[in-house]
ZAFI-424606 format. One line per field, with one value per residue (C-alpha): residue in three letters; x, y, z; residue number from 0. Coordinates in steps of 0.001 Angstrom, whole numbers, plus 524288, in hexadecimal, padded with zeros to 5 digits. Layout:
<nodes>
type	(ALA_...) .
px	(X_...) .
py	(Y_...) .
pz	(Z_...) .
seq	(NUM_...) .
</nodes>
This chain:
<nodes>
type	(UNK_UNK_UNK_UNK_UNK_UNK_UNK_UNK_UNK_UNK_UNK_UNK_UNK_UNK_UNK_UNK_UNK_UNK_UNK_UNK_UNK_UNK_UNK_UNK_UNK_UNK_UNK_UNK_UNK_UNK_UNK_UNK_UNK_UNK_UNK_UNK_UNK_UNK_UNK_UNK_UNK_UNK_UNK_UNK_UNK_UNK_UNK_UNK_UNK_UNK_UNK_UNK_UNK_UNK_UNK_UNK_UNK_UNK_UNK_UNK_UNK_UNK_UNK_UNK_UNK_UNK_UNK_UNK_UNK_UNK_UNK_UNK_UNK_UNK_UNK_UNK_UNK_UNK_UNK_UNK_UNK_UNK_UNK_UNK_UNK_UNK_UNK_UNK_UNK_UNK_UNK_UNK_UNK_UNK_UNK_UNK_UNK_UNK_UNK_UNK_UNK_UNK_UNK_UNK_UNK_UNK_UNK_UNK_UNK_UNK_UNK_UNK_UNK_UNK_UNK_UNK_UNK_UNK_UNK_UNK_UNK_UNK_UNK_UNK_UNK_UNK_UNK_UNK_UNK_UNK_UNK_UNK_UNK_UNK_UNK_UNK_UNK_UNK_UNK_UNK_UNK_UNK_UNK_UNK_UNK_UNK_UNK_UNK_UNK_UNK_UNK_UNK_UNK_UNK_UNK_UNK_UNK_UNK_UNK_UNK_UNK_UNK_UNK_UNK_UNK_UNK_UNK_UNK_UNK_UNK_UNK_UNK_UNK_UNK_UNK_UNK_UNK_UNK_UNK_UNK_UNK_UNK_UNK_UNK_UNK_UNK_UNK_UNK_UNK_UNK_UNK_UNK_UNK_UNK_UNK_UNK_UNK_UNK_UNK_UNK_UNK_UNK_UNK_UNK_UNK_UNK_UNK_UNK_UNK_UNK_UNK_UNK_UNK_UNK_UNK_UNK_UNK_UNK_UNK_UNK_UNK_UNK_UNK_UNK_UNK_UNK_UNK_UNK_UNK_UNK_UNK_UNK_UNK_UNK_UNK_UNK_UNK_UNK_UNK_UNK_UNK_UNK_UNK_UNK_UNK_UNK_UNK_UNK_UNK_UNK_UNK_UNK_UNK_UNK_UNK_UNK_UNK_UNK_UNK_UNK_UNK_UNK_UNK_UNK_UNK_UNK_UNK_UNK_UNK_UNK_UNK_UNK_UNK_UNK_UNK_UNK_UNK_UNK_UNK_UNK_UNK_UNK_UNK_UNK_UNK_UNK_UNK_UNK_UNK_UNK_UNK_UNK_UNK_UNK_UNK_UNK_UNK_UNK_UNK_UNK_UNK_UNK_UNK_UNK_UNK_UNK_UNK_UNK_UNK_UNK_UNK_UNK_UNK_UNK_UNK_UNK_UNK_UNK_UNK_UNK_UNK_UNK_UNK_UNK_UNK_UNK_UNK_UNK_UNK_UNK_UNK_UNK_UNK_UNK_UNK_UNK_UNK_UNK_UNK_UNK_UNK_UNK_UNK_UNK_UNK_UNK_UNK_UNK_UNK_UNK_UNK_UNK_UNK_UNK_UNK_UNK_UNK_UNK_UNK_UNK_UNK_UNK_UNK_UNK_UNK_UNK_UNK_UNK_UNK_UNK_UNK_UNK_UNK_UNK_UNK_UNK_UNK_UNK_UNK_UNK_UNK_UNK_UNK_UNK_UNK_UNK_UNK_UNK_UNK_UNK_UNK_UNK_UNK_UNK_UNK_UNK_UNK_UNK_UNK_UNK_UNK_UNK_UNK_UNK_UNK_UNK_UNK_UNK_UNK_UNK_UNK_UNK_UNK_UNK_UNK_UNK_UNK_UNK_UNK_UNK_UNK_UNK_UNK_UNK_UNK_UNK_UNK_UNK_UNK_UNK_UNK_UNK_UNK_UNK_UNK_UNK_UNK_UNK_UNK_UNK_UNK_UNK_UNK_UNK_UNK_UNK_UNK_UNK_UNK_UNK_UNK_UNK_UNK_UNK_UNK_UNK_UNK_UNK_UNK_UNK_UNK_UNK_UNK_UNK_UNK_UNK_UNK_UNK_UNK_UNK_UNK_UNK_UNK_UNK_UNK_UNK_UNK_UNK_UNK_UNK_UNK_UNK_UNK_UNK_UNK_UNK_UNK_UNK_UNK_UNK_UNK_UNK_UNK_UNK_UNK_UNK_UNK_UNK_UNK_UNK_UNK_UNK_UNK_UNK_UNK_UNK_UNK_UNK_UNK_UNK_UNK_UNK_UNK_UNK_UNK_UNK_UNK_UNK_UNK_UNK_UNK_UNK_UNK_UNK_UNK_UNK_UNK_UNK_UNK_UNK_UNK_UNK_UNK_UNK_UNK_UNK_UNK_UNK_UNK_UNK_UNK_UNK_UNK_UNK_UNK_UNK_UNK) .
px	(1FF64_20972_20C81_21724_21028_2043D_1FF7F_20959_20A80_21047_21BCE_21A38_21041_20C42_20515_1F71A_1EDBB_1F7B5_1F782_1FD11_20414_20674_215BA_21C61_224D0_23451_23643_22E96_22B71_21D0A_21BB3_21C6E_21560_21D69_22179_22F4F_230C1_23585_24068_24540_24658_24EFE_2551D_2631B_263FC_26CB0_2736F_275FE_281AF_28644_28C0B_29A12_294D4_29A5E_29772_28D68_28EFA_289FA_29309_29E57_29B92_29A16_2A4CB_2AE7D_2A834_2AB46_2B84E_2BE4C_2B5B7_2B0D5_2A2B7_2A21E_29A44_2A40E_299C7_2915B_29A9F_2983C_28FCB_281BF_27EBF_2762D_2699E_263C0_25B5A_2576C_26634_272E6_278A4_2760A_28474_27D58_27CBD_28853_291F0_29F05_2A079_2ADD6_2A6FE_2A53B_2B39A_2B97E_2B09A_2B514_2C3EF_2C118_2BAB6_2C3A6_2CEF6_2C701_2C3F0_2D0D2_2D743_2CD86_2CEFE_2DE62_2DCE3_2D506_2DCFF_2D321_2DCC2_2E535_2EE66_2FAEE_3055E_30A85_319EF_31FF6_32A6D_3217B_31342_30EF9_30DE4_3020C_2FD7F_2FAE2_2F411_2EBA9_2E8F6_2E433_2DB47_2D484_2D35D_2CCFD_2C305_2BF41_2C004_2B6F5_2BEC1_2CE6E_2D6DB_2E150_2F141_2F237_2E5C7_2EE10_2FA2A_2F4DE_2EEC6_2FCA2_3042B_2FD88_3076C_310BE_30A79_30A9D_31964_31D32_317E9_31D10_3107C_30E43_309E7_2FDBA_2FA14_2FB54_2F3AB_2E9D0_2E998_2E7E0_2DC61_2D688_2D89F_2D18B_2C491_2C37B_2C587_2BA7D_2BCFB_2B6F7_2AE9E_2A71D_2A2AF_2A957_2A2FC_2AA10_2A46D_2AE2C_2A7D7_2A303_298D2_2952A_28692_28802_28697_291C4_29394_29974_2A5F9_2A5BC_2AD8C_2A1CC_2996D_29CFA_29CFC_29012_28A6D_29290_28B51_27F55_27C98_2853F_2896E_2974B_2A2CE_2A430_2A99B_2B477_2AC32_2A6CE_2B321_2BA46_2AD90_2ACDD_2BB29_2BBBC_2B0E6_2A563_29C99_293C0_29036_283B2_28431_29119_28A05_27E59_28719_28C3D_27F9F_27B1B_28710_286C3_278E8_27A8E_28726_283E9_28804_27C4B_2759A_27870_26CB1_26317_26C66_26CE1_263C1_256FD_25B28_25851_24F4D_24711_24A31_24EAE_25B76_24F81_24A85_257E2_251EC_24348_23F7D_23245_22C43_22EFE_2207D_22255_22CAD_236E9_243E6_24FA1_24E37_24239_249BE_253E1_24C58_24473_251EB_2551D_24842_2477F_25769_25315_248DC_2500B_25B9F_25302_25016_25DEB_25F28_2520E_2492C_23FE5_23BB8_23E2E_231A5_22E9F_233C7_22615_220EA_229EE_223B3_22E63_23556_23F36_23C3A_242AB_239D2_23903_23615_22C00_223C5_22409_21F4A_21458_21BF3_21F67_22C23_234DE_23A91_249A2_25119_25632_24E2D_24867_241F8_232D7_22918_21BA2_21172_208D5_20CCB_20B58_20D8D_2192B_21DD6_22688_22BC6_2211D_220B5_22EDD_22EB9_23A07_234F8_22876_22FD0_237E0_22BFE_22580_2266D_22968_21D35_2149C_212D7_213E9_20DC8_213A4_22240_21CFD_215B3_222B2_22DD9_22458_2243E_2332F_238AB_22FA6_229BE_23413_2294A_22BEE_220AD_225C7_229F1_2201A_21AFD_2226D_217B8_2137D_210EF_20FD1_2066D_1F9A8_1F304_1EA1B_1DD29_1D8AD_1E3CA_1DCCD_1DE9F_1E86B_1F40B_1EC2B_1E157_1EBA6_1F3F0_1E6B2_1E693_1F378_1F188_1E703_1F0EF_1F109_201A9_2027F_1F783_1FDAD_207C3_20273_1F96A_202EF_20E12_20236_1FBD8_20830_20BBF_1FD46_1FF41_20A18_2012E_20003_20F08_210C5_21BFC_22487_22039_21719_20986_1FCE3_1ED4F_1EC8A_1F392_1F961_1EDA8_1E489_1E075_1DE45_1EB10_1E5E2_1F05A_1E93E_1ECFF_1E8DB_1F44C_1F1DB_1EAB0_1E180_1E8A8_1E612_1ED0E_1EA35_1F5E2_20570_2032C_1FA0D_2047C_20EE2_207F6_2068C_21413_218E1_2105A_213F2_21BA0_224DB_22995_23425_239B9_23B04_2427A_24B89_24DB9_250E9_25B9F_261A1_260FF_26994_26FF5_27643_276D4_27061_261E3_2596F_255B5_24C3E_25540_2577A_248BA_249FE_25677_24D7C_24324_24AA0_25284_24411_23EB5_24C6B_24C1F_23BC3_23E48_24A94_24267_23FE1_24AF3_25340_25F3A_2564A_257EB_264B0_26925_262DF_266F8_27436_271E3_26D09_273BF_27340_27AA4_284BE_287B0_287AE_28AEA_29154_28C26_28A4C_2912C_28933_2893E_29627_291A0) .
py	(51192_51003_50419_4FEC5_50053_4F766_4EA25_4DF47_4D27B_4D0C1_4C5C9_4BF5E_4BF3E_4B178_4B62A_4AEA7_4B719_4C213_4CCD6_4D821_4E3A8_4F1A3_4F2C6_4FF76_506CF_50527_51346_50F93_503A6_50631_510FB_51FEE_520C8_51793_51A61_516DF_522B8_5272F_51ECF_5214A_5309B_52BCE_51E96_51F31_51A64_50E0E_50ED3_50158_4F9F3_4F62F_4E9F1_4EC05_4EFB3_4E6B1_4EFD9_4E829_4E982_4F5CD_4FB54_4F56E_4F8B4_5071A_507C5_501C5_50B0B_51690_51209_50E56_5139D_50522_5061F_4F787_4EF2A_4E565_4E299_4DB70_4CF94_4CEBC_4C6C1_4CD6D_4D56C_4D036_4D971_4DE2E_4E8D7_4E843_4EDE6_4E897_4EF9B_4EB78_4E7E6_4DCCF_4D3F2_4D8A9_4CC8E_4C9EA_4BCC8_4B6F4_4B6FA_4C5CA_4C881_4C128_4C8FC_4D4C5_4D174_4CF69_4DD20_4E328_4DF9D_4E353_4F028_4F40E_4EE1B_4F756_502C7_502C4_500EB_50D59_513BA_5167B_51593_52414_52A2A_525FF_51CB7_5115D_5119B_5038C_507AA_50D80_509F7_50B2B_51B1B_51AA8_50E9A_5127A_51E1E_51743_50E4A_515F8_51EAA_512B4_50A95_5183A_518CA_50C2E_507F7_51548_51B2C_52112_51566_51171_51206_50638_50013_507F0_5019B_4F45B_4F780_4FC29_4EF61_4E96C_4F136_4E9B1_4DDC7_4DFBE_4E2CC_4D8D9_4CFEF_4D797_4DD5A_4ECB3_4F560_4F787_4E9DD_4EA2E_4F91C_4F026_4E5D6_4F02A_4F663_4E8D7_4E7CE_4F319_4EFD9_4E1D7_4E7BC_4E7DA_4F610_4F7A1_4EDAC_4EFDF_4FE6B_4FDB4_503A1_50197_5026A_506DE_4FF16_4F283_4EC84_4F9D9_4FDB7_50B70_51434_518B3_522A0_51B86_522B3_52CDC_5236D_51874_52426_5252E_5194B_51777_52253_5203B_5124F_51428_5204A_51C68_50C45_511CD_514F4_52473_52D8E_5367D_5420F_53873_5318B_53EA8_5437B_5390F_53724_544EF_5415C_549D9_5400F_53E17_54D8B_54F81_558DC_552A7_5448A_54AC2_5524B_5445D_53EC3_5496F_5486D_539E0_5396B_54262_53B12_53200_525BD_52705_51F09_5132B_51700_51564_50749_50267_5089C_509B4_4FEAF_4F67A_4FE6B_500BA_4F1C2_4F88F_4EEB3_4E2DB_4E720_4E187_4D344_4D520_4CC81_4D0C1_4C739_4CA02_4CE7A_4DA49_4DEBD_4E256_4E3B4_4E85F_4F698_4F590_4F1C2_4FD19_5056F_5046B_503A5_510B0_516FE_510AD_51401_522BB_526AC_52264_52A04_53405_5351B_535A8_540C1_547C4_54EC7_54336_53D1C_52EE5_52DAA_5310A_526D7_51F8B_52A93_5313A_5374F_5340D_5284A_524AF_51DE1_51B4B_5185E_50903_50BE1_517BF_50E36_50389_50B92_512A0_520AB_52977_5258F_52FEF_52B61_525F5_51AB9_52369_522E7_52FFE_53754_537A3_53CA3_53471_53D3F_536D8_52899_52862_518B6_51AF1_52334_51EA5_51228_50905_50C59_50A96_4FE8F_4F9BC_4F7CD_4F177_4E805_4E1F9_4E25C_4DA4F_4CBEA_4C7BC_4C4B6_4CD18_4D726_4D5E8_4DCD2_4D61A_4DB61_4E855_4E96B_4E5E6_4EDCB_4F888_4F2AF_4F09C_4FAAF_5074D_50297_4F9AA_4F102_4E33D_4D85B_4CCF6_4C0E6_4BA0E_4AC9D_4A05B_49AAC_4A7E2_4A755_4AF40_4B622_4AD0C_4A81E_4AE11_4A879_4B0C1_4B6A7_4C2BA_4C6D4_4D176_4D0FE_4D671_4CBF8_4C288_4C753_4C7A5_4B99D_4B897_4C1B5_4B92B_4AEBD_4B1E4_4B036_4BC33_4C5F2_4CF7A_4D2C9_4D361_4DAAB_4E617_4E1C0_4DFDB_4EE34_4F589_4EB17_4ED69_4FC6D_4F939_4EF0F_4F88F_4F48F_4E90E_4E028_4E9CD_4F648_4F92C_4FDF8_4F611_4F62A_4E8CF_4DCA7_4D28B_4C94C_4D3E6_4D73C_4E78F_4EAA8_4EED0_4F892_4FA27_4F71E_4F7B1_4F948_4F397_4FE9E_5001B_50B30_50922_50D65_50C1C_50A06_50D59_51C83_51B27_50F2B_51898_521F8_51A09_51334_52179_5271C_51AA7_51E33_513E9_516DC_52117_51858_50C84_51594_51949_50AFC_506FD_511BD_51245_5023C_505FB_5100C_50815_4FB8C_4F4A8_4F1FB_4FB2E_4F3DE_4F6A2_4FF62_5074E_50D08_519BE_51B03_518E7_52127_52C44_52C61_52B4B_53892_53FA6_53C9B_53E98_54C10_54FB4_54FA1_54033_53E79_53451_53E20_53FB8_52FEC_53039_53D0D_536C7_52887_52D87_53872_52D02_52547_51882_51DF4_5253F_51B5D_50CB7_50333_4F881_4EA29_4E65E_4D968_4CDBC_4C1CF_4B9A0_4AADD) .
pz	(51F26_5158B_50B16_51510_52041_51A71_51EBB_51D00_521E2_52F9D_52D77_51E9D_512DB_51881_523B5_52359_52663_523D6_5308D_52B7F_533CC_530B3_52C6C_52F48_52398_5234B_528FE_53558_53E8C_53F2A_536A9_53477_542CD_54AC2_55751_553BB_54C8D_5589E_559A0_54D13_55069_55D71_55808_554C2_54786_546C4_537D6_5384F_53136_5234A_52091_519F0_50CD5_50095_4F3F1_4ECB8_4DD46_4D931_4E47A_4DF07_4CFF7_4D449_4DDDF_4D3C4_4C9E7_4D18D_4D6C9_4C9A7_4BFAC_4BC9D_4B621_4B4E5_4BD39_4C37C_4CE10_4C5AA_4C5D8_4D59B_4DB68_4DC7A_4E8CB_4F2CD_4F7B7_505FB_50996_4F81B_4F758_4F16D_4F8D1_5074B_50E60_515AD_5094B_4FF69_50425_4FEE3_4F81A_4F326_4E4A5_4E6AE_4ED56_4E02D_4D7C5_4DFC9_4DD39_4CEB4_4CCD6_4D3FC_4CAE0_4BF16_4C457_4C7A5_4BC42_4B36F_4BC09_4BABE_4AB3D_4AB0D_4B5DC_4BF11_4CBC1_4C8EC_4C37D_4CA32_4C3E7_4CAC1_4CB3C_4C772_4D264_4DD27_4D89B_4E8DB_4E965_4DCDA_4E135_4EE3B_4E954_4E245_4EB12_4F4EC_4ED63_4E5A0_4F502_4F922_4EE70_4EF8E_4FC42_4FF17_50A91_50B88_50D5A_5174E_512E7_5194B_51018_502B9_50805_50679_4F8BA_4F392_4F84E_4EC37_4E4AC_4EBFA_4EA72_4DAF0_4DC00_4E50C_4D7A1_4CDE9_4C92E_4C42D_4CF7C_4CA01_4CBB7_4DA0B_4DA15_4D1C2_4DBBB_4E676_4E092_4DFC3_4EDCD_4EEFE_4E8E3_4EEF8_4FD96_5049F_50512_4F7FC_4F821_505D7_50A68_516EF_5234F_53058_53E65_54A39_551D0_54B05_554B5_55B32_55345_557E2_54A47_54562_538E8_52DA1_52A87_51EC2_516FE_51992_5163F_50A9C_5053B_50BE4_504D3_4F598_4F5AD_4FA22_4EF0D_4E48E_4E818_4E728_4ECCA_4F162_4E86C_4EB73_4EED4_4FAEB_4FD27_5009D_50955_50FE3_511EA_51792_52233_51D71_5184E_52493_52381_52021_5144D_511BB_5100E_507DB_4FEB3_4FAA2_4F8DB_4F105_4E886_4E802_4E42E_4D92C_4D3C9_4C96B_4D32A_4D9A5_4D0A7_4D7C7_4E012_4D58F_4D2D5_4DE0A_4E748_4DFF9_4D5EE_4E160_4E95D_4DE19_4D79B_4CACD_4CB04_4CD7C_4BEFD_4B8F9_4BD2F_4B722_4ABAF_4A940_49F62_49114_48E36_49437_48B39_49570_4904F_493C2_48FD6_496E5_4A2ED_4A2F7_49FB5_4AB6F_4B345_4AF47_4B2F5_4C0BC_4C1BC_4BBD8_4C3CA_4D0CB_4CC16_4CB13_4DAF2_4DD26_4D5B7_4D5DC_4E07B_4E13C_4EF1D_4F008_4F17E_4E3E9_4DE50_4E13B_4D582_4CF7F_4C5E1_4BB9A_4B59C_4A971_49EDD_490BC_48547_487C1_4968F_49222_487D0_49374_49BB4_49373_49427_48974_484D2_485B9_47802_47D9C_481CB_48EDD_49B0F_49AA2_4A80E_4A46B_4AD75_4B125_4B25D_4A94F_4AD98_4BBDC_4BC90_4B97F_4C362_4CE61_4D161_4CF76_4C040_4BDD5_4B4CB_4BB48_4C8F8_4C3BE_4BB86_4C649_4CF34_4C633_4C1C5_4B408_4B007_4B863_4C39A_4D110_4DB47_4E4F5_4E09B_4DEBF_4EA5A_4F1A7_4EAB8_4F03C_4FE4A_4FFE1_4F6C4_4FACA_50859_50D3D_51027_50C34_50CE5_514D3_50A57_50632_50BA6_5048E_4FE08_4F8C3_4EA12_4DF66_4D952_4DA26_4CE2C_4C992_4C70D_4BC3E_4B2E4_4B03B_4BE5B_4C24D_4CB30_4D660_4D3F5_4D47F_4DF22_4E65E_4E755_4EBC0_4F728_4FA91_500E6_5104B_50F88_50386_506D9_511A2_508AA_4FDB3_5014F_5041E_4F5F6_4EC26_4ED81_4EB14_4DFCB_4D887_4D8BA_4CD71_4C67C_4BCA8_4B8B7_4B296_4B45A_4AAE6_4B045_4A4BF_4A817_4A6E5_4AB89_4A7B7_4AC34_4A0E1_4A45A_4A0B2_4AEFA_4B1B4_4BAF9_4C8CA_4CF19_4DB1E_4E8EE_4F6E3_501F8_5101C_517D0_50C5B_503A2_4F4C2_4E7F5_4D962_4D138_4D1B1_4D1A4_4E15C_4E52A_4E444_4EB7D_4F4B6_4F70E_4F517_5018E_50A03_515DE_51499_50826_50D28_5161A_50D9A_5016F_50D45_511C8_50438_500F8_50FEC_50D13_5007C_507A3_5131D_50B20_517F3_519C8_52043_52BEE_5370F_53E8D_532E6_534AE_53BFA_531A2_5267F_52A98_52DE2_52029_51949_521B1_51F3C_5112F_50EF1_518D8_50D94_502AD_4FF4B_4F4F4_4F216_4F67A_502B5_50765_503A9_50AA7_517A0_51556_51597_5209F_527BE_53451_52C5E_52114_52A0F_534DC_53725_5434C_546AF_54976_557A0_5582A_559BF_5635F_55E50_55DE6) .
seq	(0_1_2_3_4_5_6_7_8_9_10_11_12_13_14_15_16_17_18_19_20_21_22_23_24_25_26_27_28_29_30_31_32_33_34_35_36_37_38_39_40_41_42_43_44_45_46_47_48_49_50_51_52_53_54_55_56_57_58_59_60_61_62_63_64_65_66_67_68_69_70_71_72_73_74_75_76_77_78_79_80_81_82_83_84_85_86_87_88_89_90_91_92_93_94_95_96_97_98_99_100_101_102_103_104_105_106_107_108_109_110_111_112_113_114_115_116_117_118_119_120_121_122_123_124_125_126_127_128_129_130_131_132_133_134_135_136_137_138_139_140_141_142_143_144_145_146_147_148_149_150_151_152_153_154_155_156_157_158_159_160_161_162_163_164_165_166_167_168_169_170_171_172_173_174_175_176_177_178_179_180_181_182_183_184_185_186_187_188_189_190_191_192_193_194_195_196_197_198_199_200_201_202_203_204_205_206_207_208_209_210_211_212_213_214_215_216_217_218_219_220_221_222_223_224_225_226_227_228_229_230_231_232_233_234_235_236_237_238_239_240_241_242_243_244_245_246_247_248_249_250_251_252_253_254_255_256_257_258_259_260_261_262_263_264_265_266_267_268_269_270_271_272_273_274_275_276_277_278_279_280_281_282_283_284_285_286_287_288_289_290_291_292_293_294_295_296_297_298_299_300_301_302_303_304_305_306_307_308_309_310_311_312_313_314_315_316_317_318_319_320_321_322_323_324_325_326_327_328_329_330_331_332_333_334_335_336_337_338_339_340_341_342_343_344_345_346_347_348_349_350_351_352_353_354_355_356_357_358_359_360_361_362_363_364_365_366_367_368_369_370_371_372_373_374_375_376_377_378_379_380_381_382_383_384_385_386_387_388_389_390_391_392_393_394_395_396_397_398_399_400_401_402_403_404_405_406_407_408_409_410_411_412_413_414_415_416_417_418_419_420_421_422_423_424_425_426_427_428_429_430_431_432_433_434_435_436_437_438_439_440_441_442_443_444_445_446_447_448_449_450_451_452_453_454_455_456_457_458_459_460_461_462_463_464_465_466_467_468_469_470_471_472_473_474_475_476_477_478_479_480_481_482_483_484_485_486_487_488_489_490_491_492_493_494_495_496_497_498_499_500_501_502_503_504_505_506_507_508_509_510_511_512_513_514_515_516_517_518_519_520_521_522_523_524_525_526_527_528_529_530_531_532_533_534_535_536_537_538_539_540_541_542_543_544_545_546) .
</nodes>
């Protein structure tokens, strides 16, 4: 039985007794035997819809970035992004406020009044007398670029009649070609990744067009607008071919844009952005060296799976981490005697291996002043097993008093399980939380708790399997069936920017086989996220009752 398919409570942590129920893994309804298995060989896969997709900030930075060679960050004076799904990037909750359209406007004269000081809009020369020949040139490239698809004359012609506009007032042609290119960054052509449906309300699948493709495919592995290269493929209808579409991703993934995966993907997935908000109290001596430097090795070593031959799955204990002198001595390591994060291997230090020793995910999964079992125990449950406890009751609490000082945090949390609402799930978060007990709130490792007490790393799982310490929990998250399934769910999640729901099952499951069958690699999800219906097609909306 695997971690995700343990006892948890049947409806909320507030059950009293608690009745518990065998839950099945995300990949499956009732498991790796279930009868529906069947089905999902048969089914035909329904790819489901995006919501017209705003670009949230990162999307814009890069997308400006790569349009008009802006390395700024005018995103940062937007309104923040909302989240679903754990992703900033979901289309169901990136909304368009006035505050954002007039902080859209405002960037979009900056950018193009920097961009024509610099010259980044061609070569030709705008003629006093006839400025409409070069500005309709430019025009039309710059609306292709950004608007991500070839462009209409009719949609060029009503871009150039701000030349007109600026004459008609007795302005310079070039501030009507600057009022044009305005118009072409607040349009919602920019702004939104467009998808159409022929047939609105029909929800029969439909391939996206190459074009949609694209753009589908430039954001999701570099949160950017497609490059040329794509453009032109896509333009020329050969994107949907199958060694056609995984010669781009190759390419993409080895261009240095991809690094907006390890940004935005596993900076959330893996709660690297989260560590930007930890205050850790000042006895621990974290600093802000300290804190980039674990950045960098969480960002580093996830770079490193895009790049590398290692299985997704390694990522539990790779064998290998980055460190800089200050991160080395925190750690206990041999400093490798520099400032730069330098590639050193853990042979010697297996606690350190794999995500649970990186400094940065224990941090955030801690509280200021202390551990917490309980957030361990459940980044481990949502972010590797897709297993989520239900909330807890209202009146739940904190972690109880303790009695005696001298206890540890299992003593302690002991007595809190002992309340008939909290039990069921604790019973399942505290286990996987106590295998990292070693860690303190900082990342650093210990034997002994601050109140003196020896540190007990053990744990027993529903169904009765036991580990000792971080190096048997890993083992044992990294065996669990579920764990496949859930890493899929999380990138196609990204991917789509749209939750996985329950009809995306037989989806997610076969995307985890193809990729685990290919070799387990990062490359590997990706290749069949992309390959898969719900990357290539979409449907309409069946229209509802009218009130």
């Amino acid at each position: 039985m695997g971690l995700a398919a343990a006892v948890v409570l049947a409806a909320s942590c507030n059950n009293s007794p608690p009745k518990a129920r065998v839950l099945p893994g995300p990949d499956a309804p009732g498991g790796p035997t279930d009868p529906h298995d069947a089905q999902c060989r048969s089914a035909v896969r329904d790819p489901g819809r995006v919501t017209l997709h705003r670009l949230n900030r990162a999307e814009y930075d890069n997308t400006v970035r790569d349009l008009l060679g802006d390395t700024g960050s005018p995103a940062s004076e937007f309104p923040p992004d909302d989240h679903g799904f754990g992703f900033d990037n979901n289309a169901d909750v990136l909304s368009m406020s006035p505050l954002l359209m007039e902080k859209y406007s405002h960037a979009a004269q900056a950018l193009v009044e920097a961009a024509w000081a610099r010259g980044a809009f061609g070569a030709c020369v705008l003629d006093p007398a006839q400025p409409e020949p070069c500005a309709r040139q430019l025009l039309k490239t710059f609306a292709r670029r950004a608007w991500r698809r070839p462009v209409t004359a009719e949609e060029v012609e009503r871009l150039v009649a701000f030349v007109t506009l600026a004459r008609r007032h007795g302005d310079a042609p070039e501030v009507g070609v600057k009022l044009a290119l305005r118009a072409v960054l607040v349009s919602p052509h920019f702004l939104f990744r467009v998808e159409l449906d022929p047939s609105p309300t029909s929800t029969a699948p439909h391939p996206v067009s190459d074009l949609e493709l694209a753009s589908r495919l430039s954001y999701f592995l570099w949160s950017s607008m497609p490059d040329e290269a794509l453009l032109q493929v896509a333009e020329a209808g050969h994107l949907h071919e199958p060694e056609v579409l995984e010669a781009q991703v190759r390419r993409m993934l080895a261009d240095p844009k991809a690094r907006a995966l390890v940004d935005n993907f596993a900076g959330q997935w893996l709660y690297t952005r989260a560590l930007d908000f930890a205050q850790p109290v000042s006895r621990y001596g974290f600093d802000e060296p300290l804190r980039e430097a674990m950045r960098q090795e969480m960002q580093l070593v996830f770079h490193e799976f895009i790049t590398g031959d290692h299985r997704l799955k390694d990522l539990l204990d790779a064998p290998f981490t980055y460190v800089n002198d200050r991160l080395a001595a925190h750690y206990g390591l041999p400093k490798p005697g520099t400032t730069a994060m330098t590639r050193v291997e853990l042979t010697d230090h297996p606690e350190r291996a794999g995500l649970f020793g990186k400094g940065s995910l224990l941090t955030v999964t801690a509280n200021p002043d202390r551990t917490s079992p309980v957030k361990r125990g459940v980044w481990v449950l949502e972010q590797l097993l897709c297993k989520a406890p239900p909330p807890p009751p209202p009146d739940a609490g904190g972690l109880a008093p303790a009695v005696d000082p001298t206890l540890n945090i299992k003593a302690r949390m002991a007595e809190h399980r002992a309340n008939p609402g909290c039990s069921g799930c604790h019973t399942l978060m505290d286990p996987l939380g106590f295998g990292m007990e070693n860690f303190d709130p900082v990342g650093r490792w210990r034997t002994k708790e601050e109140g003196g007490a020896q540190v007990d790393s053990s744990g027993e799982l529903p169904g009765g399997k036991t580990f000792q310490g971080v190096v048997e929990l890993r083992a044992v998250v990294k065996q669990d069936p579920d764990l496949s399934a859930c890493m899929t769910r999380h990138l196609l999640t990204y991917a789509l920017g749209r939750g996985a729901e329950a009809e995306d099952r037989c989806t997610v499951r076969d995307i985890s086989q193809q990729a685990e069958g290919r070799g387990g690699r990062l490359t590997d999800y990706i290749l069949a996220i992309v390959r898969s219906g719900a990357f290539l097609q979409r449907r309409g909306e069946a229209e509802g009752p009218k009130p």
